[in-house]
N, C-alpha and C positions, 0 to 999 in steps of 0.2 A: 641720349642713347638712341640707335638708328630703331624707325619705327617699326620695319619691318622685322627687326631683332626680334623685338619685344612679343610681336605678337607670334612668333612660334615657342613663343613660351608661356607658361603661368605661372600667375603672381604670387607669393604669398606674402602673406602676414605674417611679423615675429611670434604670432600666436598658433598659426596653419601649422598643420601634421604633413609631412610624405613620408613613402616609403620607398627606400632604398637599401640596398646589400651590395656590397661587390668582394667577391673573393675568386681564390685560383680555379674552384669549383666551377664557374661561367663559362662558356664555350667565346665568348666575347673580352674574359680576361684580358687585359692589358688594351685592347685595341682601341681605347680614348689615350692612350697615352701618347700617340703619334703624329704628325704634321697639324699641328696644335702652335697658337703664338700664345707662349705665356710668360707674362712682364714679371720682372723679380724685384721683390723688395730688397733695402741695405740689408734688413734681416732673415727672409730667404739666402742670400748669398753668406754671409754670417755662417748660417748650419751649414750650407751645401757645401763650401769650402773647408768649414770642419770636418765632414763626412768623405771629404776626399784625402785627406790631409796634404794637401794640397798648399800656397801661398797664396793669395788672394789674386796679385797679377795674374798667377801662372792659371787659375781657376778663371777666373776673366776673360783671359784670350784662350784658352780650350775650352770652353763648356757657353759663351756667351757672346750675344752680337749686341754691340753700343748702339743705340737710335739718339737722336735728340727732338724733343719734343718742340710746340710753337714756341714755348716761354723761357726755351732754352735749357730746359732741364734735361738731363741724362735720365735715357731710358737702358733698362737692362735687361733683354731679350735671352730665353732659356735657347742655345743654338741645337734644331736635330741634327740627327746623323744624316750623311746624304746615300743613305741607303732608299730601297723602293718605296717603303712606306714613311719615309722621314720619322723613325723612329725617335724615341727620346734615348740619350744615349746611357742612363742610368734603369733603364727597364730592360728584364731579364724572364725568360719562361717561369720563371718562379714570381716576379713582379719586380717591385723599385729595391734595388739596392742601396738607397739611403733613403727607406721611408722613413725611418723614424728622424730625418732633417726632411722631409720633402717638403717645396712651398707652399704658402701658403694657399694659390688656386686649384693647388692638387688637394688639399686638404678638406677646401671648401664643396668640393666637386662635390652632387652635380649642382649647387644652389650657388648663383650668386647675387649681392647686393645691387640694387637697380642706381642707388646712389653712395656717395662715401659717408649718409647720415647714416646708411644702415637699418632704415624704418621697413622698408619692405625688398624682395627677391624674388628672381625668378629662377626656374627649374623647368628643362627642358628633359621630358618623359622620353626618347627616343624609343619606337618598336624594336632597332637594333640593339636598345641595353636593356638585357635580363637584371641588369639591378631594381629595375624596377618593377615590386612586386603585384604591383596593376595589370602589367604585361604580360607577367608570367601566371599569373593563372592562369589564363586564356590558352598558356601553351604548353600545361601540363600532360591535356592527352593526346600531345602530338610525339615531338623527339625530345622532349626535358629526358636527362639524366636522371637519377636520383641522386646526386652529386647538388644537383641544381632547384630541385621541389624541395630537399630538408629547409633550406632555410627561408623559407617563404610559409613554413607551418608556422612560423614564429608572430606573422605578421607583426613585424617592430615597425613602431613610428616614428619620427622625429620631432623636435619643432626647432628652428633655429639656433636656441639656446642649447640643448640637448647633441645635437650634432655636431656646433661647436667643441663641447666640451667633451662629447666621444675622441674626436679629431686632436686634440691636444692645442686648439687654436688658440683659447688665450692669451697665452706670450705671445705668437706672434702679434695679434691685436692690438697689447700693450705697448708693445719694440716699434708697430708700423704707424702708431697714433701719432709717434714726435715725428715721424715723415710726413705725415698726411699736414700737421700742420705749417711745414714749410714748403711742401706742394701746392696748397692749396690759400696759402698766405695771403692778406690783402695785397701785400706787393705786384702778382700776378694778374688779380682780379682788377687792380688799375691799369693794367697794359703794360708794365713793365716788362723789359725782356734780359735775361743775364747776357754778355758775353762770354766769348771764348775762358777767358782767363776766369769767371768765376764758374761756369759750367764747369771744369776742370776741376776745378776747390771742392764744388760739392761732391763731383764724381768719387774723390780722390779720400775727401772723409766721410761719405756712409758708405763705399762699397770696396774701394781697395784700400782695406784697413791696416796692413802689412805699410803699406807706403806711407798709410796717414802716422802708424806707428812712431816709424822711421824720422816721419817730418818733427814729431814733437820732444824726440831724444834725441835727435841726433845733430839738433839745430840749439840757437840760444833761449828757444821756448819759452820756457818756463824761468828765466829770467828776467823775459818781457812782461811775462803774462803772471798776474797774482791766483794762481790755484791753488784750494785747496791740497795740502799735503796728504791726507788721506783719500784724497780721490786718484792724483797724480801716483801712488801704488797701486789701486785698484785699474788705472787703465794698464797698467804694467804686464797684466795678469789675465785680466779679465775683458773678452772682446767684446759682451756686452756693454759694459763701462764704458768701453773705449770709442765705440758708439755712439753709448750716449753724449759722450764728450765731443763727436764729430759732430751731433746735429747741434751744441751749443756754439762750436765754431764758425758753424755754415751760418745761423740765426747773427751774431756779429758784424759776420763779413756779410752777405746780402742784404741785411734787412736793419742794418745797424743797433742792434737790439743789447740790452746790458747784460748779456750773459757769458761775458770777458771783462774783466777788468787790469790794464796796464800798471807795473811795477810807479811807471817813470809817473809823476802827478803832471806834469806839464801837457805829458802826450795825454794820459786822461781828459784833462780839461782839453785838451784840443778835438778828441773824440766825441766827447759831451759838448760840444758845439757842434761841431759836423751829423751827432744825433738829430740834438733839437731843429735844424739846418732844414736833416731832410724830415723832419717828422711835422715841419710847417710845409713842407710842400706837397708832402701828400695829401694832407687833409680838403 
C-alpha cells in the first residue's frame, strides 16, 4: 500500500475503538458518496443488480466500467454519473437507494483493512466529516444544529467486529472469501497471467450471472459435467448458489483444481493427467 496513503491515516487494531455516525441529520450527508473509485465484488454486483431488478448484462453496462488488472483478472469499477460532482448514481437527498444491497466499501466506510489478512485498518478522521464524533465536539459551540449534537450525546464506539456486524457485513465477508481465494491464488503469486479467453470465463461466472446461467442450461452442461442433482436445483433458484458454483468452475478451468468432475471416464483421466501435469510444474 502507497506510503504516503497510509500515513494520513490511523491504524487500528481488531481490538481499537472509533467513533463514527453518519445520518441525513449531517450538513456533509451524502458528500463521500461522489467522484470516489470503488471496486465491486461478484457479490456487491450479486445485490446491486438485485436491487435494481435489473439483468446482470444490462446492470454491467449501465452502472459499471471493466478494468483488467496485471494478472489478468477482471476488475469491476462502480461507474459515477458525469454530473459536477461525479455523483454515485444510486445516491439521492434522502441517501442510497439500495442501501440495504449497498457494497461492500460502502459498508466498511470510513475503516478499511490495510491487508486481505484483515489483522489491522486504517480510518481517515477527515475535519470535513461530522461523523466523526472527535470532530464534532470541538464544533458544537459554533454552527452544529441540533439535528447534528443529539447524536454525538451517545458517544457510541466501535471495534471492528461491532461495526462489521452493525453493517450487515458478514455475508458479504462469507460470499467474497471464495473470491479472495482465487484472486489471490498461488497461481498469480508465481507470475502467472490469464489470457483473454479465461479473463472472460471468470468475468462471465462471478459477475454476469444471467449469462453464466444461460451457459449451464442452455448448453450440454451438465451431461458433461457430474453435479450434484440437489445443487443443480438450487443454482436454478438461487443466485447465491449459483455463484458459488461459478467460483468452482473458474477453480477447474484456471487452476486445474478437482472441483468438476466429467461424466465421460476417459476425459477424466485425461484431466487427472493434465492435473498432475501442471501441478509438477508448479511446484
Amino acid at each position: 500500500m502507497n506510503e504516503e496513503y497510509t500515513e494520513k491515516h490511523r491504524r487500528l487494531s481488531l481490538e481499537e475503538k472509533f467513533k463514527f455516525s453518519c445520518h441525513k441529520g449531517l450538513s456533509c450527508f451524502n458528500t463521500c458518496c461522489a467522484d470516489i473509485n470503488i471496486f465491486l465484488t461478484p457479490y456487491d454486483v450479486l445485490r446491486m443488480r438485485r436491487s435494481t431488478g435489473l439483468s446482470s448484462g444490462e446492470f454491467l453496462k449501465r452502472y459499471t466500467i471493466p478494468l483488467l488488472g496485471e494478472e489478468g483478472l477482471p476488475l469491476v469499477v462502480l461507474k459515477m454519473m458525469e454530473d459536477e460532482n461525479k455523483s454515485c448514481p444510486f445516491v439521492t437527498q434522502d441517501g442510497c437507494r439500495i442501501y440495504q444491497d449497498r457494497p461492500w466499501s460502502c459498508r466498511m466506510y470510513p475503516v478499511f483493512p490495510v491487508s486481505s489478512k484483515e489483522e489491522e485498518f486504517l480510518i481517515e478522521e477527515k475535519p470535513s466529516c461530522l461523523g466523526f464524533m472527535e470532530h464534532f465536539h470541538g464544533a458544537l459551540s459554533d454552527s452544529a444544529t441540533i439535528h447534528e449534537v443529539l447524536p454525538f450525546r451517545e458517544e457510541k464506539q466501535w471495534t471492528i467486529d461491532e461495526w462489521k456486524k452493525d453493517q450487515g457485513i458478514d455475508i458479504y465477508d462469507k460470499m467474497n472469501e471464495s473470491y479472495k481465494e482465487i484472486t489471490l491464488h498461488d497461481y498469480f503469486r508465481k507470475g502467472n497471467k490469464l489470457d483473454s479467453g479465461k479473463t472472460r470465463l471468470l468475468y462471465t461466472a462471478c459477475y454476469d450471472l444471467n449469462e453464466f446461467r444461460r451457459f449451464l442450461f442452455e448448453t450440454r452442461f451438465f451431461d458433461i459435467y457430474d453435479v450434484e442433482k440437489e445443487v443443480i436445483e438450487k443454482i436454478k433458484e438461487d443466485e447465491e448458489e449459483l455463484l458459488s458454483f461459478g467460483y468452482r468452475w473458474v477453480r477447474f478451468n484456471l487452476f486445474w483444481e478437482d472441483t468438476l468432475k466429467p461424466k465421460d471416464k476417459a476425459l477424466d483421466k485425461l484431466l487427472q493427467a493434465k492435473r498432475q501435469e501442471y501441478l509438477k510444474e508448479s511446484m
